[in-house]
Biopython code that builds the backbone (N, CA, C, O; Angstrom):
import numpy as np
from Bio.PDB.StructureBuilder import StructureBuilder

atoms = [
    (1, "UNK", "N", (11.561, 15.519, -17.106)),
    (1, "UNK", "CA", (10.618, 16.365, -16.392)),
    (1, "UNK", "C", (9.706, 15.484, -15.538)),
    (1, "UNK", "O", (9.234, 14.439, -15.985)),
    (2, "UNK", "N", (9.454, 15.947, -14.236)),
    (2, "UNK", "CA", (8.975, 15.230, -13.170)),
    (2, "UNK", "C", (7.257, 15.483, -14.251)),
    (2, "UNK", "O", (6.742, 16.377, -14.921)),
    (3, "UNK", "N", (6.833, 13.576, -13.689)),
    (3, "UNK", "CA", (5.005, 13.944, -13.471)),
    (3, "UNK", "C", (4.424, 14.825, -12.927)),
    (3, "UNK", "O", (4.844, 15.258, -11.854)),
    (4, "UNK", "N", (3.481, 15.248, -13.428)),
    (4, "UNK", "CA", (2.734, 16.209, -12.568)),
    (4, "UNK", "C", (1.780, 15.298, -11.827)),
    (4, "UNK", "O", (1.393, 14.251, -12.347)),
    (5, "UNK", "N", (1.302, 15.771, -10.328)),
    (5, "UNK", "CA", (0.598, 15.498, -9.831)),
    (5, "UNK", "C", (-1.170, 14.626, -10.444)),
    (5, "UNK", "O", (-1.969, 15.349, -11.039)),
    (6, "UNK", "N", (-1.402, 13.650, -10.279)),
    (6, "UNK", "CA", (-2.571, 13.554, -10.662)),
    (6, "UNK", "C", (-3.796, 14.127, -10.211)),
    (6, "UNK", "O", (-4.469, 13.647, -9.298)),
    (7, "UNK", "N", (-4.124, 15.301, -10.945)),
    (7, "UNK", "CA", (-5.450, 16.237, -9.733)),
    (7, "UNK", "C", (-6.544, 15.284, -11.084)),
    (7, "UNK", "O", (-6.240, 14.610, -12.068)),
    (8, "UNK", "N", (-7.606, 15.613, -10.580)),
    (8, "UNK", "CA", (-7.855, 15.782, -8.907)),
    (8, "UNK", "C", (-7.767, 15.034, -7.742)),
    (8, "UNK", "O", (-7.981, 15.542, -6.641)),
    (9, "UNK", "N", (-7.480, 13.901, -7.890)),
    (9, "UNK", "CA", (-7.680, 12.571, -7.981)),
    (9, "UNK", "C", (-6.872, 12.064, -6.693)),
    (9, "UNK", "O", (-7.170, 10.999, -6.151)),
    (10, "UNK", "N", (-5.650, 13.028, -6.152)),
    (10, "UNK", "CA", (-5.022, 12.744, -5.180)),
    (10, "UNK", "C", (-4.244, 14.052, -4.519)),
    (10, "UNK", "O", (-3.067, 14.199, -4.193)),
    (11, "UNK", "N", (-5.693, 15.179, -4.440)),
    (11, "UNK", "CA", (-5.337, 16.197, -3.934)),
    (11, "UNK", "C", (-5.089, 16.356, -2.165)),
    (11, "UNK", "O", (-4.432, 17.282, -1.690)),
    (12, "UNK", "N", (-5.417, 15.814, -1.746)),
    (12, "UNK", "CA", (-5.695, 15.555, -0.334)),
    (12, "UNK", "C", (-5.418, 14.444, 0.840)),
    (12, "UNK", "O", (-5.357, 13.282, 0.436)),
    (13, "UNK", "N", (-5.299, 14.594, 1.802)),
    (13, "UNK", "CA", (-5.014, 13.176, 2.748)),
    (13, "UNK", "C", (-6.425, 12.442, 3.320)),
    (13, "UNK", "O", (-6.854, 12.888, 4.384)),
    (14, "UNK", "N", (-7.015, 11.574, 2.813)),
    (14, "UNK", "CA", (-8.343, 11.084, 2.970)),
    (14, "UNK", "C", (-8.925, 11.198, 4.708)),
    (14, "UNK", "O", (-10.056, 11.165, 5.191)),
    (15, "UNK", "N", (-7.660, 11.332, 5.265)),
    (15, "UNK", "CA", (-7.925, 11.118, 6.677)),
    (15, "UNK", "C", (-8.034, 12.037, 7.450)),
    (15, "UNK", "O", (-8.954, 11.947, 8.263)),
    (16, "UNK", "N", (-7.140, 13.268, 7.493)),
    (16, "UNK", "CA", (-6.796, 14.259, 8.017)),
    (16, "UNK", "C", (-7.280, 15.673, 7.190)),
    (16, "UNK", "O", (-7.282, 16.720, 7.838)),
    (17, "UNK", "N", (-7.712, 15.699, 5.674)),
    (17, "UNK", "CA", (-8.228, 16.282, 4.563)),
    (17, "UNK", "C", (-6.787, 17.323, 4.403)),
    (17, "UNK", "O", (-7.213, 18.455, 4.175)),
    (18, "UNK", "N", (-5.419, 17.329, 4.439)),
    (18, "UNK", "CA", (-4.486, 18.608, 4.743)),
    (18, "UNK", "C", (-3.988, 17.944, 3.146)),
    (18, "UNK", "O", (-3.832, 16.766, 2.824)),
    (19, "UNK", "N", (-3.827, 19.164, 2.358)),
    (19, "UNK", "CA", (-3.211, 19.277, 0.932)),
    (19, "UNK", "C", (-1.789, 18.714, 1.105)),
    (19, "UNK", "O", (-0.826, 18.777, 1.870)),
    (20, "UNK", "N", (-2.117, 18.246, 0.191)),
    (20, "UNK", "CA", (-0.595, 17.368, -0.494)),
    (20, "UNK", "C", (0.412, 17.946, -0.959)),
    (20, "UNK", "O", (0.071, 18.559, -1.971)),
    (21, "UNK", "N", (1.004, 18.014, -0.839)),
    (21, "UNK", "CA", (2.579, 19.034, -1.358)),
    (21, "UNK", "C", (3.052, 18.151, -2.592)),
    (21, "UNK", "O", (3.599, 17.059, -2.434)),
    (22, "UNK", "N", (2.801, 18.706, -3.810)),
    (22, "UNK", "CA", (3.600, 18.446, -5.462)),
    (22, "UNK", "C", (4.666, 17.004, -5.032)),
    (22, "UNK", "O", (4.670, 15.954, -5.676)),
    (23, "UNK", "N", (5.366, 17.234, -4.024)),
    (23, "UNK", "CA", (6.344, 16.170, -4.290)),
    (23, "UNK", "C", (6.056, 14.941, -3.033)),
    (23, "UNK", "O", (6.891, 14.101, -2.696)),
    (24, "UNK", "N", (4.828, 15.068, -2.525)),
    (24, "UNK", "CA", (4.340, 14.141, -1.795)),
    (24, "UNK", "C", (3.570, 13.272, -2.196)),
    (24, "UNK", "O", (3.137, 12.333, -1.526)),
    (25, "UNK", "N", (3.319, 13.536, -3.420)),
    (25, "UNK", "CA", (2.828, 12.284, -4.617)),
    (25, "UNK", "C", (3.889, 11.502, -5.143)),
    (25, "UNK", "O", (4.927, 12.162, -5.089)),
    (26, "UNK", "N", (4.083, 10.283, -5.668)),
    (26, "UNK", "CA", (5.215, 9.818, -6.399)),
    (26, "UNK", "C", (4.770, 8.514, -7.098)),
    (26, "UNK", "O", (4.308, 7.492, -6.589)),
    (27, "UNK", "N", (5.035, 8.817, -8.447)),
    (27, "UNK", "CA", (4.775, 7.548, -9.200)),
    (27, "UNK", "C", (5.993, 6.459, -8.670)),
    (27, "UNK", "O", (7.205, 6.672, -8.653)),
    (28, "UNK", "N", (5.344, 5.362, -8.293)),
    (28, "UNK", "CA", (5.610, 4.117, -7.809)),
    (28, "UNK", "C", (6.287, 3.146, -9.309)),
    (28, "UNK", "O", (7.419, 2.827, -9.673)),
    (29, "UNK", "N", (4.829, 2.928, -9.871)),
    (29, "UNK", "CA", (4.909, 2.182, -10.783)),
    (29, "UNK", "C", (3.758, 2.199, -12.107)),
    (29, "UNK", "O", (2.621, 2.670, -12.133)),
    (30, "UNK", "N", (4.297, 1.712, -12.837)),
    (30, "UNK", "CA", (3.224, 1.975, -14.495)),
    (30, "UNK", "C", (3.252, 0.555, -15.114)),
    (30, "UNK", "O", (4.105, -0.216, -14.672)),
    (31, "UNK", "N", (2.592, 0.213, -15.882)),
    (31, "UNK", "CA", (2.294, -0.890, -16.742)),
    (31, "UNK", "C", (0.472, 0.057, -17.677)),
    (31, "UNK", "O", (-0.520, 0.588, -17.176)),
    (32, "UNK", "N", (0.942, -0.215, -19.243)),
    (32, "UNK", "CA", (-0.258, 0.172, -19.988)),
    (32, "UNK", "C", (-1.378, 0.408, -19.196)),
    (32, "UNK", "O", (-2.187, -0.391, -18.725)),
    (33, "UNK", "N", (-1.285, 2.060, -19.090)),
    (33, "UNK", "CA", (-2.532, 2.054, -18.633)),
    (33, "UNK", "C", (-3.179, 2.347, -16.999)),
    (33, "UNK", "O", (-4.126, 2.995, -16.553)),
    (34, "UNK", "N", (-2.134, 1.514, -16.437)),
    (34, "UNK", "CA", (-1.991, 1.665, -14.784)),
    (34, "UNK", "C", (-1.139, 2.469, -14.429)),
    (34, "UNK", "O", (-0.101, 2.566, -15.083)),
    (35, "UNK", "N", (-1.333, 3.150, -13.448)),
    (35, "UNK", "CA", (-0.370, 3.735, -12.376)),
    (35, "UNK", "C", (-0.551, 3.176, -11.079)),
    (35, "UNK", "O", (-1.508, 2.500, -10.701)),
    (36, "UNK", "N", (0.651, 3.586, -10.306)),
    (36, "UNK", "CA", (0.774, 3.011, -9.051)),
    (36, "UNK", "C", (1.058, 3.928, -8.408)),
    (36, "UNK", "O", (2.281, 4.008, -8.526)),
    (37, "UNK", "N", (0.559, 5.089, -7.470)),
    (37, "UNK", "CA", (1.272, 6.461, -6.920)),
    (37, "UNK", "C", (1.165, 5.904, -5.176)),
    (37, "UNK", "O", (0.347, 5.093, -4.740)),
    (38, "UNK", "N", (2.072, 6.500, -4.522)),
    (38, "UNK", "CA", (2.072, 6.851, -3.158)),
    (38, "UNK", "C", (2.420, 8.264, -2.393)),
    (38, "UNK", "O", (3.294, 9.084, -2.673)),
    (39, "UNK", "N", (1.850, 8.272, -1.772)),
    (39, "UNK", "CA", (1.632, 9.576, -1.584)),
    (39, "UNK", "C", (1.771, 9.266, -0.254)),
    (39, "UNK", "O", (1.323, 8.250, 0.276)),
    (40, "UNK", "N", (2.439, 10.206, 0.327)),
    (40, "UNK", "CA", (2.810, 10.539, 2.429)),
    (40, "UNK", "C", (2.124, 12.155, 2.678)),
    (40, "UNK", "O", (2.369, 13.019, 1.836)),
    (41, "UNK", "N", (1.194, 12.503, 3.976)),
    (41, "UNK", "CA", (0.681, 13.413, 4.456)),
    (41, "UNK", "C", (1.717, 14.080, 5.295)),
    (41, "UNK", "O", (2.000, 13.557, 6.373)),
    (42, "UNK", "N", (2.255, 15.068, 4.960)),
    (42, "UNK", "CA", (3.102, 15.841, 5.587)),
    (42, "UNK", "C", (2.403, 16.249, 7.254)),
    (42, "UNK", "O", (3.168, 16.437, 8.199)),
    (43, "UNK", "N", (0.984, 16.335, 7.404)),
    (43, "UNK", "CA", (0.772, 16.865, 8.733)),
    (43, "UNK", "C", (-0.048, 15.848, 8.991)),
    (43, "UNK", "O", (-1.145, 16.398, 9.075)),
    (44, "UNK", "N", (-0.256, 14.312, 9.230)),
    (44, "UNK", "CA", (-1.190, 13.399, 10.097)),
    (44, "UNK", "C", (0.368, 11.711, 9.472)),
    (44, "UNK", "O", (0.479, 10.540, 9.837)),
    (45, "UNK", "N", (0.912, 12.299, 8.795)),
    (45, "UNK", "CA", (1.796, 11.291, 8.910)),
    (45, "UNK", "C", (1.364, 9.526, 7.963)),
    (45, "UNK", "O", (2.067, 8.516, 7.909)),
    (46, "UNK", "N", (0.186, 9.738, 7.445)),
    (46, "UNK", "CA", (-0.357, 8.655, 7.086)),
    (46, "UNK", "C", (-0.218, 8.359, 5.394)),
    (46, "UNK", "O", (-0.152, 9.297, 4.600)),
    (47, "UNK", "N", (-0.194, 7.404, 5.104)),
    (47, "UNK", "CA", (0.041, 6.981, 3.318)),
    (47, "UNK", "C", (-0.857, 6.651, 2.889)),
    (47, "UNK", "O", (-1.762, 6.116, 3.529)),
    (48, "UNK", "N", (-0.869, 6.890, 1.598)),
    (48, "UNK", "CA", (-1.877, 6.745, 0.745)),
    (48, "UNK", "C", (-1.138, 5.632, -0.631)),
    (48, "UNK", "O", (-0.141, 6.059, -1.213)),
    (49, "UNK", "N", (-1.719, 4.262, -1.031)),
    (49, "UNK", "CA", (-1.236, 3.968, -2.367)),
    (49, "UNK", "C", (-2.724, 4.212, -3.478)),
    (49, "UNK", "O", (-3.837, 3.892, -3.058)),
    (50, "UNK", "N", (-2.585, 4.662, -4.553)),
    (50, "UNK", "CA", (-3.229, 4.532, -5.141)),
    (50, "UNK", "C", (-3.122, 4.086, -6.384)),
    (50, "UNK", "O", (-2.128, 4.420, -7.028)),
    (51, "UNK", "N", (-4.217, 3.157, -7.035)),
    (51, "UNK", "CA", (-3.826, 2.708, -8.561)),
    (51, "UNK", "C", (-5.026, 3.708, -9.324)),
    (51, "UNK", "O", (-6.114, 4.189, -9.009)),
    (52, "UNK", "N", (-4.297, 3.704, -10.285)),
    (52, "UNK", "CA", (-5.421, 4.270, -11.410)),
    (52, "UNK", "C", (-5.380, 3.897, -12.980)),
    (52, "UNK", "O", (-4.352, 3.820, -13.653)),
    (53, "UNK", "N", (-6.460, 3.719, -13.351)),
    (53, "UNK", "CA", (-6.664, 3.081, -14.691)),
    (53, "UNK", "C", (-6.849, 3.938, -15.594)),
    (53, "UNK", "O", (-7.867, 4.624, -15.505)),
    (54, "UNK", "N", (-6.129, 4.105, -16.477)),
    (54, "UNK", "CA", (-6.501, 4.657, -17.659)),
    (54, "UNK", "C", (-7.162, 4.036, -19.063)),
    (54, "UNK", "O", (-6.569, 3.349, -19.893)),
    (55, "UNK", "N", (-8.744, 4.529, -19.101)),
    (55, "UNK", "CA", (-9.267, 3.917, -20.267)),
    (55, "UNK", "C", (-9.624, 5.095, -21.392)),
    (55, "UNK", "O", (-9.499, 6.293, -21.139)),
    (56, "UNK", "N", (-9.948, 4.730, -22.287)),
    (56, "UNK", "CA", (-10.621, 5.500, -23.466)),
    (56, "UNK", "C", (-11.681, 6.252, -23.016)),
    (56, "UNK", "O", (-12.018, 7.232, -23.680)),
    (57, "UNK", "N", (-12.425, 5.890, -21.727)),
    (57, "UNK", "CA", (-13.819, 6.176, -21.004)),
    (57, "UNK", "C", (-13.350, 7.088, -19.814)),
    (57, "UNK", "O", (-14.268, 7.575, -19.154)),
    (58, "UNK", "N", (-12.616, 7.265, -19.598)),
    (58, "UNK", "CA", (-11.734, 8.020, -18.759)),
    (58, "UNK", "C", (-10.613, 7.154, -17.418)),
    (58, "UNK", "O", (-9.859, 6.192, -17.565)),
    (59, "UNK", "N", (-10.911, 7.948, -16.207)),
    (59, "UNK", "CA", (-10.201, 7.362, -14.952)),
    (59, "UNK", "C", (-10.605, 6.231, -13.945)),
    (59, "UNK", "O", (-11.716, 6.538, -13.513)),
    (60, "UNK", "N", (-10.304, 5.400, -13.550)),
    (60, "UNK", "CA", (-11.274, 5.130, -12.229)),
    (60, "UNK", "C", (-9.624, 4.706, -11.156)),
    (60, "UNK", "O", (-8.484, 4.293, -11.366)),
    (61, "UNK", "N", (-10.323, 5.064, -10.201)),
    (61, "UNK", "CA", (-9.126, 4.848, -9.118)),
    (61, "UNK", "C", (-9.761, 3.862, -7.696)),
    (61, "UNK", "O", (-10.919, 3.574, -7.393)),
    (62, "UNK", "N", (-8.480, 3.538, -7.058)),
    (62, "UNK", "CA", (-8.386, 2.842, -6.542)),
    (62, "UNK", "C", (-7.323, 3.203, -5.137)),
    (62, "UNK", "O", (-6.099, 3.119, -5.238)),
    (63, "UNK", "N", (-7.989, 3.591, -3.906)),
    (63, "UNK", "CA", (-7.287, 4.018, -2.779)),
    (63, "UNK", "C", (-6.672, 3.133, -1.899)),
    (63, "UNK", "O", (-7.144, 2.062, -2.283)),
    (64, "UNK", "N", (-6.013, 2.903, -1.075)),
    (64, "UNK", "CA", (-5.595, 2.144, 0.263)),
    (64, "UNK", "C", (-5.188, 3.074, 0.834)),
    (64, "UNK", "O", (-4.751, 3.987, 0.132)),
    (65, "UNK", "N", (-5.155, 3.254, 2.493)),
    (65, "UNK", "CA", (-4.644, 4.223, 3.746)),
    (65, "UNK", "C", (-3.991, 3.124, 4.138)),
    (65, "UNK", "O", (-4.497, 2.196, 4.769)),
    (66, "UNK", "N", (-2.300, 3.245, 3.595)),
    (66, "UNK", "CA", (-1.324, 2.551, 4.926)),
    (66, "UNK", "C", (-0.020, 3.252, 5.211)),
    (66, "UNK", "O", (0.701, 4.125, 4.728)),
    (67, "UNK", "N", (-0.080, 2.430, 6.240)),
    (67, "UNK", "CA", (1.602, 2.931, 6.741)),
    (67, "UNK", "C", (3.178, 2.799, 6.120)),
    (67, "UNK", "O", (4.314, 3.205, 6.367)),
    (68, "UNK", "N", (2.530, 2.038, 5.246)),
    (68, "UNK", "CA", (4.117, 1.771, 4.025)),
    (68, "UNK", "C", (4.349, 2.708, 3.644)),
    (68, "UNK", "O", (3.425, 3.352, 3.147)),
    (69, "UNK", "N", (5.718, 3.289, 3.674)),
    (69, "UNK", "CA", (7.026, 4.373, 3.066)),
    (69, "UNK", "C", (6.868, 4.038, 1.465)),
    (69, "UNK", "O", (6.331, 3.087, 0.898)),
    (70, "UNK", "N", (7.507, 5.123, 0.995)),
    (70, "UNK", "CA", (7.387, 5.263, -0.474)),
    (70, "UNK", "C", (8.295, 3.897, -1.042)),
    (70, "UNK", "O", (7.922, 3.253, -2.022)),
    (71, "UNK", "N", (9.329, 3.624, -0.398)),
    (71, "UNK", "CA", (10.055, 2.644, -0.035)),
    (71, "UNK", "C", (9.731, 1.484, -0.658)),
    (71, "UNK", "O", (9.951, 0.794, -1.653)),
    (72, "UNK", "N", (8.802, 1.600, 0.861)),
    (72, "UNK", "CA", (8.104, -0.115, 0.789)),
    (72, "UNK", "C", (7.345, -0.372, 0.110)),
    (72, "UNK", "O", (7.030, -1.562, 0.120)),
    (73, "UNK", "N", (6.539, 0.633, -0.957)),
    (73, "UNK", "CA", (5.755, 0.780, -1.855)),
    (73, "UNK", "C", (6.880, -0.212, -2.933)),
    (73, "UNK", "O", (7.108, -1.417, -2.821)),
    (74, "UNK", "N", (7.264, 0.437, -3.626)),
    (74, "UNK", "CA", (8.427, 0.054, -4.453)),
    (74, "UNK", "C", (8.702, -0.884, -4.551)),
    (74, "UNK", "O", (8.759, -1.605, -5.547)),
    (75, "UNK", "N", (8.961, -1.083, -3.380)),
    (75, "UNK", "CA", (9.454, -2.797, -2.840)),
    (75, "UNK", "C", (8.447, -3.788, -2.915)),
    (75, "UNK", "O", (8.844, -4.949, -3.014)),
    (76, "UNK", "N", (7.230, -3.579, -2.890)),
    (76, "UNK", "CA", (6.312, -4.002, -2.670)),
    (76, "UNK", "C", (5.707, -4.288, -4.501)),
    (76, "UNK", "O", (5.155, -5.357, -4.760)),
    (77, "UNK", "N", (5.865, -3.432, -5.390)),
    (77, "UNK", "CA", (5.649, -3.402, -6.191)),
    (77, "UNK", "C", (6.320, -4.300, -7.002)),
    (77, "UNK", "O", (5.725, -5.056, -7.770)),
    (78, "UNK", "N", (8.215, -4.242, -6.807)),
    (78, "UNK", "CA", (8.400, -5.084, -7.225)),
    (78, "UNK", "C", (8.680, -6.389, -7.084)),
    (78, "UNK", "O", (9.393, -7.091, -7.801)),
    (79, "UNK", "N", (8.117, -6.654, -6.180)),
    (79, "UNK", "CA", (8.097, -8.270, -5.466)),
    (79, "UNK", "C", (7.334, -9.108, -6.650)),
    (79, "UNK", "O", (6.399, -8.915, -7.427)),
    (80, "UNK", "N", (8.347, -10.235, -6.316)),
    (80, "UNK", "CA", (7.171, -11.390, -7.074)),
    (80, "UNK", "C", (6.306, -11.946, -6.569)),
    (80, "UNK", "O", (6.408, -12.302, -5.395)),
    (81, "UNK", "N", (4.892, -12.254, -7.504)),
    (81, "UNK", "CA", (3.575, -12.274, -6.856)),
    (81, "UNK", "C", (3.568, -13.625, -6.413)),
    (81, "UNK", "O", (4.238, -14.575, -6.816)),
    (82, "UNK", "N", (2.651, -13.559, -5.463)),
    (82, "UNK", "CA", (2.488, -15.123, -4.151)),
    (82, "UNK", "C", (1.978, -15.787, -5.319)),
    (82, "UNK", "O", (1.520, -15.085, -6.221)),
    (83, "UNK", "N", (1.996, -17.531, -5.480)),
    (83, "UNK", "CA", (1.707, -18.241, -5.889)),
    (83, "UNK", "C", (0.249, -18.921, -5.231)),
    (83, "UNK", "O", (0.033, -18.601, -4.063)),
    (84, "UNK", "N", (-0.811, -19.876, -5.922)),
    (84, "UNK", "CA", (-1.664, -20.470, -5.241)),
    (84, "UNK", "C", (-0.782, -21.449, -4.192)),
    (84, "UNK", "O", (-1.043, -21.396, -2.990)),
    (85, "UNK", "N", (0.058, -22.163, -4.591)),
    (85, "UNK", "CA", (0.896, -23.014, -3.746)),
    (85, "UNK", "C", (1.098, -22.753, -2.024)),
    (85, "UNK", "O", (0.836, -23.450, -1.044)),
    (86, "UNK", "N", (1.836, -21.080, -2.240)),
    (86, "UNK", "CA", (2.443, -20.801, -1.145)),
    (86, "UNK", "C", (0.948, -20.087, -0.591)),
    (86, "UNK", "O", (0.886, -20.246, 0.628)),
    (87, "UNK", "N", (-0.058, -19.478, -1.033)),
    (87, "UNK", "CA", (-1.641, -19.297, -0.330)),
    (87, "UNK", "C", (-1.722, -20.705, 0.111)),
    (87, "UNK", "O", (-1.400, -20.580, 1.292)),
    (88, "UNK", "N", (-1.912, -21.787, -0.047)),
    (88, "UNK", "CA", (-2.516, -22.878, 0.452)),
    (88, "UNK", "C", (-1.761, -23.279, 1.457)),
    (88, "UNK", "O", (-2.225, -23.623, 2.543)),
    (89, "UNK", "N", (0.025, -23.259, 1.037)),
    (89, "UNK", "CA", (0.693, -23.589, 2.273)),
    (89, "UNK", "C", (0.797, -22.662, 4.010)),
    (89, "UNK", "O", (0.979, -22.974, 5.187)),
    (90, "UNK", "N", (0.511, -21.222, 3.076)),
    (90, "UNK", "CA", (0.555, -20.394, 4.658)),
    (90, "UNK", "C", (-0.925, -20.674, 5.637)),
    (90, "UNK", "O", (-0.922, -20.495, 6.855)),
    (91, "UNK", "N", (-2.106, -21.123, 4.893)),
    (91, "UNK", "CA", (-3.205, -21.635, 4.958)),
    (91, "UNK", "C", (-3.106, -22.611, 5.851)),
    (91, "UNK", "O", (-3.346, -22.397, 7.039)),
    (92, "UNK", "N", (-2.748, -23.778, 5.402)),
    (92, "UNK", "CA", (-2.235, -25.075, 6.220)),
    (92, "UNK", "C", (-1.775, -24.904, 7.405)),
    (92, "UNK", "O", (-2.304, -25.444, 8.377)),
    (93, "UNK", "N", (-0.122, -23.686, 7.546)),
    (93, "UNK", "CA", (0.555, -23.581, 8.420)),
    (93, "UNK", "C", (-0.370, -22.876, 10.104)),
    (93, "UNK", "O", (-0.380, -23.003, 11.328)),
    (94, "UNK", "N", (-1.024, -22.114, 8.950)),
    (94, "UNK", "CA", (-1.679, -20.957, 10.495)),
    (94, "UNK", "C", (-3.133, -21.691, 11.304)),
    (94, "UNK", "O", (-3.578, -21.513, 12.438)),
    (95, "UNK", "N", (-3.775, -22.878, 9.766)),
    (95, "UNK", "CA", (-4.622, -23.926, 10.695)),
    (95, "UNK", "C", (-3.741, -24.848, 11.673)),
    (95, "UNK", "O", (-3.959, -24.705, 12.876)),
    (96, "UNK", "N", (-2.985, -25.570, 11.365)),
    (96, "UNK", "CA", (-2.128, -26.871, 12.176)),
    (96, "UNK", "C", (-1.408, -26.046, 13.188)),
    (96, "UNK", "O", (-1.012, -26.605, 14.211)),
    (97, "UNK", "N", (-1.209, -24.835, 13.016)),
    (97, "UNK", "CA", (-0.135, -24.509, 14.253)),
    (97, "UNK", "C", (-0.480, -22.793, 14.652)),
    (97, "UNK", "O", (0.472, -22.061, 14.920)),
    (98, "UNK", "N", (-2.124, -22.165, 14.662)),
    (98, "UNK", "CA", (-2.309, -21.296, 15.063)),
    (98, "UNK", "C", (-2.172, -20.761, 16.683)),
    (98, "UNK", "O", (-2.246, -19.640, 17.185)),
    (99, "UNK", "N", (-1.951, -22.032, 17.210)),
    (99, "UNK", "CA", (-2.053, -21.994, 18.486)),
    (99, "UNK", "C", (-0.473, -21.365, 19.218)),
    (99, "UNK", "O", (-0.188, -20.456, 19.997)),
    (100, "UNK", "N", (0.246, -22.358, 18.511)),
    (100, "UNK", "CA", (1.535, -22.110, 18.489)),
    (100, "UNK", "C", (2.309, -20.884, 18.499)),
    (100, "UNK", "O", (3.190, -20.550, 19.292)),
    (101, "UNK", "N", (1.606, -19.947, 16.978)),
    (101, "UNK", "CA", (1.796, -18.855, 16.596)),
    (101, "UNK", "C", (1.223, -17.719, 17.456)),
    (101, "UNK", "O", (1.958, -16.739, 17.335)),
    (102, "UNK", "N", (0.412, -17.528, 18.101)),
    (102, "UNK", "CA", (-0.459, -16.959, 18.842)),
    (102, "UNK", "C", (0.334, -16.657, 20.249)),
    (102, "UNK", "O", (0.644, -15.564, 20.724)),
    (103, "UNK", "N", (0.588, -18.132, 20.823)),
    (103, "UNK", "CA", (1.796, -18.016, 22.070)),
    (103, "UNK", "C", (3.160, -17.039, 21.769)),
    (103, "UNK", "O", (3.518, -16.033, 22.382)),
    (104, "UNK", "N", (3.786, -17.708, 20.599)),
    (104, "UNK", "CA", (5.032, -16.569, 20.189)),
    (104, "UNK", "C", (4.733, -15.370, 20.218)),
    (104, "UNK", "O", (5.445, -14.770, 21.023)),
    (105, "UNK", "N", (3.706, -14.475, 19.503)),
    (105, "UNK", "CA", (3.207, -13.192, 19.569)),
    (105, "UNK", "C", (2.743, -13.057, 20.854)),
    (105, "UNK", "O", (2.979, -11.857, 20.991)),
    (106, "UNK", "N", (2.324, -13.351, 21.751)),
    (106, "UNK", "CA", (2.002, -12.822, 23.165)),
    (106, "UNK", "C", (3.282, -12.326, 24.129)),
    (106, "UNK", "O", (3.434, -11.338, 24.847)),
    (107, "UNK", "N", (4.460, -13.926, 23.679)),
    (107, "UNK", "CA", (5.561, -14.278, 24.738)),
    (107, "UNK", "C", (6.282, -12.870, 24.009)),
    (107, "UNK", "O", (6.526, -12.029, 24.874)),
    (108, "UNK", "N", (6.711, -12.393, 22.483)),
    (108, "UNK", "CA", (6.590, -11.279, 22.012)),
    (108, "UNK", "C", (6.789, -9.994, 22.547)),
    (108, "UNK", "O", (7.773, -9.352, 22.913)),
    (109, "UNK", "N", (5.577, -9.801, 22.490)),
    (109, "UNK", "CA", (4.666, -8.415, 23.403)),
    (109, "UNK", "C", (4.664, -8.684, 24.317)),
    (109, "UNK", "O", (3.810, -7.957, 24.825)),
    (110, "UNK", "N", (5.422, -9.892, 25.759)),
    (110, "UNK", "CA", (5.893, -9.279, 27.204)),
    (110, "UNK", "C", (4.283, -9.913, 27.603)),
    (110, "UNK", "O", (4.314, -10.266, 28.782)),
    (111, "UNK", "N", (3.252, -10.098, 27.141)),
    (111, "UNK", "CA", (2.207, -10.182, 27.817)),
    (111, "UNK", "C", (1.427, -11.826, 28.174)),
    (111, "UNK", "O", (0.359, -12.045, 28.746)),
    (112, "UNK", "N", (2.287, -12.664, 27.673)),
    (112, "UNK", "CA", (2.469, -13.954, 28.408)),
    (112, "UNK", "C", (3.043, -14.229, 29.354)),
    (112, "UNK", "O", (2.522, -14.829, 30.294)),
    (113, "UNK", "N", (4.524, -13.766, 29.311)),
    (113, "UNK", "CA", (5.762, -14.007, 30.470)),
    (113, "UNK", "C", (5.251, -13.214, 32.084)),
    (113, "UNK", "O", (5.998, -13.267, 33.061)),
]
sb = StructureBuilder()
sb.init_structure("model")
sb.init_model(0)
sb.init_chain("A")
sb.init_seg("    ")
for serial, (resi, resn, name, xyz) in enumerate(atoms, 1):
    if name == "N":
        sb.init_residue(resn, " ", resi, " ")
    sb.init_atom(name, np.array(xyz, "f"), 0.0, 1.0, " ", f" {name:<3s}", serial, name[0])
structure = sb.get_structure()
């Protein structure tokens, strides 16, 4: 049997305020306690991930507004988490060669050439 919706808690599209349709919620992911739901707005087109905690004291939640598919949620969820290593190395990379990177994204988008 499907979850039920978490009301109240993710009745709505934060952006556009248009009700959520039962199957426009979707548990993502769980670990004790946590949930992971995403939710898509049938009329403004926009996503919602949300976590929520379950304590003895009750709920507290946790919103983001993005453009990731239920999909990429998933995917996203189950990725393995970045290391300090690879933070310090993308760190390094975008100081020593921001300049670099900056040109590619322009030449890119047509608006260098």
């Amino acid at each position: 049997m499907p979850e039920k919706q978490p009301y109240p808690l993710m009745t709505h599209c934060p952006l556009c305020h248009a009700l959520y349709a039962q199957e426009d919620v979707k548990l993502v992911a769980q670990k004790e306690g946590v949930k992971l739901y995403h939710s898509a707005c049938g009329s403004c087109g926009h996503g919602l991930l949300a976590y929520l905690l379950e304590t003895h004291g009750g709920i507290s939640s946790l919103g983001l507004v993005t453009d990731a598919s239920g999909a990429d949620a998933l995917r996203l969820a189950q990725a393995k988490n970045i290391g300090s290593d690879e933070c310090i190395q993308a760190h390094r990379l975008l100081t020593e060669h921001s300049r670099d990177l900056c040109r590619q994204w322009l030449d890119i988008s047509g608006k260098l050439a």
